[in-house]
C-alpha positions in Angstrom: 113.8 92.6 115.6 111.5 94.3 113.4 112.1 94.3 110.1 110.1 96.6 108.3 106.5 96.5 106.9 106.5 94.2 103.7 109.6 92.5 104.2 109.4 90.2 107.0 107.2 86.8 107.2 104.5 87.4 110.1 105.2 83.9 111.0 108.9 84.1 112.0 110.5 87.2 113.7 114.2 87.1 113.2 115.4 89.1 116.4 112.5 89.9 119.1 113.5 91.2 122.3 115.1 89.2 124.9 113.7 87.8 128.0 115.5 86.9 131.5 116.3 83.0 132.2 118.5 82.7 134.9 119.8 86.6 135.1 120.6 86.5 131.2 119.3 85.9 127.6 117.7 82.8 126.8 115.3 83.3 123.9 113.0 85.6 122.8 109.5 86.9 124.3 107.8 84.5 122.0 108.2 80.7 122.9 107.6 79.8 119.5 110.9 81.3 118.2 112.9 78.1 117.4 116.7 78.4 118.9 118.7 76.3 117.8 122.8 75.3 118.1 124.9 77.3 116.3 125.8 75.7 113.3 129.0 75.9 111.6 129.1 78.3 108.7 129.8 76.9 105.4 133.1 78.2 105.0 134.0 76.7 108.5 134.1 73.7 107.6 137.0 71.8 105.8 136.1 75.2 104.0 135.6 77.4 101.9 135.3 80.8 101.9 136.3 82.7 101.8 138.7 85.5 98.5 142.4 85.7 98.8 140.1 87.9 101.1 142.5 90.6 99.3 140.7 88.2 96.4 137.5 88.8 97.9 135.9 91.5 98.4 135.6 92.8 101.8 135.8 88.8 103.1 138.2 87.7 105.5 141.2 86.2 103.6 139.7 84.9 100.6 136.7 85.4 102.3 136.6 86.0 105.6 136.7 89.0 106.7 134.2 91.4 108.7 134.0 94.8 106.7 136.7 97.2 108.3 139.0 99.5 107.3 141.4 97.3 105.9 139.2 94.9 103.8 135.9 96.8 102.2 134.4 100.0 103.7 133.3 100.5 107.2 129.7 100.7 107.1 127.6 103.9 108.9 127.0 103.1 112.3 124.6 105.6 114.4 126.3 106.4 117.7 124.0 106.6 120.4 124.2 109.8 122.8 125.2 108.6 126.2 123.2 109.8 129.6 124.5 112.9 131.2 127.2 111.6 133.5 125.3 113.3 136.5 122.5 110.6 136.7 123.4 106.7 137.2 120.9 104.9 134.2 118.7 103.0 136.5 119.2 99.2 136.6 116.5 97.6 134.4 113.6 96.2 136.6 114.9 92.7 135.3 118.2 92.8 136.7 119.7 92.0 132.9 122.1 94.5 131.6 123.8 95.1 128.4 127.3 94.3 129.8 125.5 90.8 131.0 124.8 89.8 127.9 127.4 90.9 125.3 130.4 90.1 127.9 129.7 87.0 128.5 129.8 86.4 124.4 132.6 88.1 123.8 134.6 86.5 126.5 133.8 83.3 125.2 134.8 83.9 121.6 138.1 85.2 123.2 138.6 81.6 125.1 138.1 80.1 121.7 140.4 82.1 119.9 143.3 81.7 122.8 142.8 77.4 122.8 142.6 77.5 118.9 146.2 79.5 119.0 147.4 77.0 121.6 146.6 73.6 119.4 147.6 75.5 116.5 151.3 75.9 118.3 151.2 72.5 119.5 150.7 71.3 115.7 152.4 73.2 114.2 155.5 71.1 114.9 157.5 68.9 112.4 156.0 65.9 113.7 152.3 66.4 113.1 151.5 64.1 109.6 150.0 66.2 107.3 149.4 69.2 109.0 145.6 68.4 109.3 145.5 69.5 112.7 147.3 72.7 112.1 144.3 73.4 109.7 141.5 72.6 112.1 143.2 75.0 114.4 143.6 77.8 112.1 139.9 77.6 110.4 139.3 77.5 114.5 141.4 80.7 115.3 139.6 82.4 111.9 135.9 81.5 113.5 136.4 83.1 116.6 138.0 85.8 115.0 135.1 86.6 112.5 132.8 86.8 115.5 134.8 89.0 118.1 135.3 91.4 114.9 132.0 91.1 113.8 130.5 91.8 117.2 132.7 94.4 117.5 131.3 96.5 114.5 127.5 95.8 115.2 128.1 96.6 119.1 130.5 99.5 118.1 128.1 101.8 120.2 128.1 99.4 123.7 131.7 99.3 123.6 134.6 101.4 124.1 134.7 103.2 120.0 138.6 103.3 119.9 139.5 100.2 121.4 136.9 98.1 119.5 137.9 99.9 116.0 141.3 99.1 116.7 141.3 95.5 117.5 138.8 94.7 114.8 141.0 95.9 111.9 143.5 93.8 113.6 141.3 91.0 113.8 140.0 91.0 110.1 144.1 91.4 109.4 144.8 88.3 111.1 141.9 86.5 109.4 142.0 87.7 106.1 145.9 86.5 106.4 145.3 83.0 107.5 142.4 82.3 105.2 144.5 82.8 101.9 146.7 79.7 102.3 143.2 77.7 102.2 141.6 79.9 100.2 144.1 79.5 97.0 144.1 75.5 97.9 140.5 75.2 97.8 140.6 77.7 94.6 142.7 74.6 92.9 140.5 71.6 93.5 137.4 73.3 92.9 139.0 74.5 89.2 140.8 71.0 88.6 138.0 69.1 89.5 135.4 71.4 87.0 138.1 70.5 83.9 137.9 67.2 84.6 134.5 67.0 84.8 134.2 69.4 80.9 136.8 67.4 79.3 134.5 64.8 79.4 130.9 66.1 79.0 129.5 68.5 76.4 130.3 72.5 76.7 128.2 74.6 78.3 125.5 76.1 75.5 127.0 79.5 73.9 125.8 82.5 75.6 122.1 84.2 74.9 121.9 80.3 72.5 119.4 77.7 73.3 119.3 73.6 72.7 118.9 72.3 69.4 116.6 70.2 70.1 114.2 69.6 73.4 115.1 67.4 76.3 113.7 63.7 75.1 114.6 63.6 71.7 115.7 60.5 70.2 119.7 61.3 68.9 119.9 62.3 65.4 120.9 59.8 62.3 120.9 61.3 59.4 124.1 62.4 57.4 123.1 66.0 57.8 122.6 65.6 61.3 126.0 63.8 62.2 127.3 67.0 60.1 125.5 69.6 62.2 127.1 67.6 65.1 130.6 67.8 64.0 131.7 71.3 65.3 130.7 70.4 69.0 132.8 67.2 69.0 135.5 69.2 67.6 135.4 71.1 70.2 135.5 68.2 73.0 138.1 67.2 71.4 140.0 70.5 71.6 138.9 70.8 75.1 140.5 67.5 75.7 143.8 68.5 74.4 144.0 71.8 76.0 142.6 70.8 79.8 145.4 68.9 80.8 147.5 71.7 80.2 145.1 74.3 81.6 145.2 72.1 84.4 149.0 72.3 84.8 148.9 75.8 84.5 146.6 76.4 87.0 148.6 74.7 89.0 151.3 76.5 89.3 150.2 79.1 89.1 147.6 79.1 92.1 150.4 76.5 94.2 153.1 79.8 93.8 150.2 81.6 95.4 149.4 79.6 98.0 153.0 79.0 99.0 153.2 83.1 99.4 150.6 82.8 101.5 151.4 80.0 103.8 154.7 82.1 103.8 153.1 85.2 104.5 150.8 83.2 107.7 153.8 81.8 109.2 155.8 85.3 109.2 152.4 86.8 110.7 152.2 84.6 113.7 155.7 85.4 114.1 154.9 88.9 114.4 154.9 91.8 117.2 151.8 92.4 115.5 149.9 89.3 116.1 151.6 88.6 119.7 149.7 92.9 120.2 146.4 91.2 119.0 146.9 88.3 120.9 147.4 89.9 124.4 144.3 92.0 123.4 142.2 89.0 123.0 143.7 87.7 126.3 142.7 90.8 128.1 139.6 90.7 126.3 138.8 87.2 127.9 138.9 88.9 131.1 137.4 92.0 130.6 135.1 94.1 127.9 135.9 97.9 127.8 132.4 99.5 127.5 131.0 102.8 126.2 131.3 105.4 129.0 127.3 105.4 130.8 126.8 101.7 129.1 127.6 100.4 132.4 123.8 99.3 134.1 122.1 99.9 130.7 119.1 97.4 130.1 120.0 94.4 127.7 117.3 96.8 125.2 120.7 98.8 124.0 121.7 96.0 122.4 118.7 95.5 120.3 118.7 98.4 118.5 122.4 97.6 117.1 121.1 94.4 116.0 118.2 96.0 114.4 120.4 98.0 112.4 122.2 95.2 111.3 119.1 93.0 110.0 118.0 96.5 108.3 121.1 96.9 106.4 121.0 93.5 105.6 117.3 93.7 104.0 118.3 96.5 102.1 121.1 95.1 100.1 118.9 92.3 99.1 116.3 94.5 98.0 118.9 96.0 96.0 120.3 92.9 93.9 120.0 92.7 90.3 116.9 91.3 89.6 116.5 88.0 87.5 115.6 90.0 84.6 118.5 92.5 84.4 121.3 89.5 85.4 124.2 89.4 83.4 126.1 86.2 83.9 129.5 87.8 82.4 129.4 91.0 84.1 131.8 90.5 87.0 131.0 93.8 87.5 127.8 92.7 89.6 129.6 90.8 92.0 130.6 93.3 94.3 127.2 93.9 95.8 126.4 89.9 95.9 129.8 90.1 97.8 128.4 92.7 100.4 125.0 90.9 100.7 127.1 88.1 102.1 129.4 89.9 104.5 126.1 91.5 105.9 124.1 88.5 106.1 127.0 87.0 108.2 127.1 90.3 110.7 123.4 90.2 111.0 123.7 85.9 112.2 126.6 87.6 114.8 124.2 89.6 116.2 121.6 87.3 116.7 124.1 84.6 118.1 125.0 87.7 120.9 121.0 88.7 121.6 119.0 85.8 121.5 122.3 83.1 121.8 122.1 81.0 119.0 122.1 81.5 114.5 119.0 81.8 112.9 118.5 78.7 111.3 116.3 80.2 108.4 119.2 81.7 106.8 121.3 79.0 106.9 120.4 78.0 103.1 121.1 81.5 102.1 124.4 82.4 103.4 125.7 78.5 102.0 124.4 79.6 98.6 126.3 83.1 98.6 129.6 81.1 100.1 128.7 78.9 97.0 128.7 82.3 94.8 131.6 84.0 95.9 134.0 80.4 95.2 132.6 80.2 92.0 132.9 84.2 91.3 136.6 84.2 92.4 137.4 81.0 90.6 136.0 81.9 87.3 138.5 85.5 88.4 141.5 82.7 88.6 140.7 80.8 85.3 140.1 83.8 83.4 143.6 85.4 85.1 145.4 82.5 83.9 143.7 82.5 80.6 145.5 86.3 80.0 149.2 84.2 80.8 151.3 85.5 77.9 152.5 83.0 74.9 150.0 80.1 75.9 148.9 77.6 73.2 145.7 78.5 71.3 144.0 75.0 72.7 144.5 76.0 76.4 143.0 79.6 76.1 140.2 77.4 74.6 139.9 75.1 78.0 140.4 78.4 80.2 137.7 80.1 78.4 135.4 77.2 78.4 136.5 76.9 82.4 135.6 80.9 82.8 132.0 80.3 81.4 131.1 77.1 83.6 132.2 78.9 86.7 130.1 82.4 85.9 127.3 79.6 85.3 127.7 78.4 88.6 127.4 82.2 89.5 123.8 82.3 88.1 123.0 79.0 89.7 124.1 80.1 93.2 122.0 83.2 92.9 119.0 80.9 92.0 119.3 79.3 95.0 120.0 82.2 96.8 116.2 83.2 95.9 115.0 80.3 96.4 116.3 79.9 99.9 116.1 83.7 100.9 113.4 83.4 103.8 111.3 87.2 102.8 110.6 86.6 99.1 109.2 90.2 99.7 112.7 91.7 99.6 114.2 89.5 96.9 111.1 90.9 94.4 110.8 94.5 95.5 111.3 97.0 93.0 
């Protein structure tokens, strides 16, 4: 897929197009285009990811969901004219059609998302210790989801437009719902685990303020020197007091939330709404509804799609704030970190549909904006908590203190966002 003069290594095309194995896609033209197994995404796994996605932005849940109507704003998608109904498109000289490859996907997902609903049934029962496999199946049921829906919005112009707008809002719905229950859980360990970690270390160094003295520096004796040092132990100390009960706080706060949630999951699968998208998925399994005069188009009408994913994706990364102009506390400069991430995840879709597997150069990447929107959305939580009327002066201390270590861990996932970003070109240009 090209992506642009400047941006892209010459040594590794992202998306080329497809050649025929077998009467479908295997790989691209080039043979030296690694392909490798798709590997789960980082908030697949006993997971993140991703916002109460109502507390992340356009995410799915707390993270998860593929931009639609009901989570962030549908992005432009060009429509491509369709061929005068008069004359059949010609069957590519290749045999390989659109419908040949994006069905077969899509059908696929489908199958996944209809056995993740069935093991999530079968343990969802009293019986099942834990409810660890209940989980699995959900995080399961979400993965699927994010793919049909994000396949949906690249290939909006291959498919039929109403039925594929339809069924993704549902599907980012049903998503964003079942992620928040997780989402608020992992939300509490992370924060819990961070004040633990602060009530026993020093404070992170006061913004725009640099080390007294340089790493390797034998530790001060003097009298004036133990004085100077005062005011920070002071303030472990303070910490200390006041993390146990920010700690307590936070937990009842975010466990009231994720009870809501878990609530609010169990009353959607209950739904008429969820049994409408499940039937649609089933169907789905069986059959794709495509774009009228998409039927015998060449597997080519599916790169350009893909192409416009990749492109939008190159262009929100060009424009993220650069190094210089980063403001740690400005929480204002998340949202387009957010929608970097979300467009990085619809451009792996699309190359999982054309050339049938991720692209394992971004894997470091989209780990490290997971990594930024936990840490953006907790330092949200700790700083929500901090604003809890009538609180005692030493836990606003430890909340405040928790607020700046998670922004930090902002900064530090966007450094290794750059570091990890494939096309330095991109990251640097103006």
């Amino acid at each position: 897929m090209p992506g642009g003069a400047g941006v892209r290594r010459p040594d590794h095309p992202t998306t080329t197009r497809p050649t025929t194995v077998n009467g479908g896609l295997s790989g691209p033209e080039s043979p030296d285009l690694p392909v490798a197994p798709v590997a789960p995404e980082a908030s697949e796994a006993p997971e993140a990811r991703s916002t109460p996605e109502a507390g992340r932005p356009g995410g799915d849940g707390p993270d998860h969901a593929v931009p639609g109507p009901s989570t962030a704003p549908a992005l432009p998608v060009d429509t491509v004219p369709a061929p005068p109904s008069d004359a059949a498109p010609a069957l590519p000289a290749d045999g390989v059609t659109a419908q040949a490859v994006l069905a077969p996907y899509l059908q696929g997902q489908a199958a996944d998302f209809l056995r993740s609903l069935r093991l999530h049934r079968e343990h969802s029962a009293p019986s099942d210790p834990g409810g660890q496999g209940a989980e699995a199946a959900a995080r399961a049921l979400r993965r699927s989801a994010r793919r049909i829906s994000g396949s949906l919005h690249t290939f909006r112009t291959v498919l039929d437009p109403v039925w594929a707008d339809h069924l993704r809002t549902e599907l980012a719905w049903l998503s964003g719902t079942l992620a928040r229950e997780h989402a608020y859980a992992e939300r509490l360990t992370r924060l819990l685990d961070a004040l633990c970690r602060l009530s026993g270390a020093a404070l992170p160094a006061a913004r725009g303020t640099k080390p007294a003295t340089k790493p390797g520096t034998p530790p001060a004796t003097t009298a004036a020197a133990r004085t100077a040092g005062a005011p920070e132990a002071q303030g472990r100390a303070v910490l200390g007091v006041g993390a146990a009960r920010a700690g307590a706080l936070l937990e009842r706060q975010l466990t009231l939330a994720r009870t809501r949630a878990h609530s609010a999951a169990l009353q959607a699968l209950g739904s008429s709404r969820f049994h409408a998208v499940a039937d649609a998925v089933a169907l789905l399994a069986s059959d794709v509804p495509l774009a009228p005069g998409t039927t015998g188009r060449g597997a080519e009408a599916l790169l350009e799609p893909a192409e416009r994913a990749e492109q939008r994706l190159l262009a929100a990364v060009v424009a993220l704030p650069a190094d210089e102009s980063a403001e740690p506390y400005n929480e204002a400069q998340d949202a387009v970190w957010h929608q970097a991430r979300l467009l990085l995840r619809l451009h792996r879709y699309a190359h999982e549909v054309v050339l049938g597997a991720a692209d394992p150069v971004l894997t470091g990447a989209g780990h490290a904006l997971d990594l930024h929107r936990d840490a953006a959305e907790a330092a949200a939580a700790a700083a929500a908590a901090a604003r809890t009327p009538r609180i005692a002066p030493a836990t606003a201390y430890a909340l405040g203190v928790l607020h700046a270590d998670q922004r930090h861990e902002v900064e530090a996932a966007r450094a290794v966002f750059r570091e990890t970003w494939p096309y330095a070109t991109a990251v640097t240009a103006p």
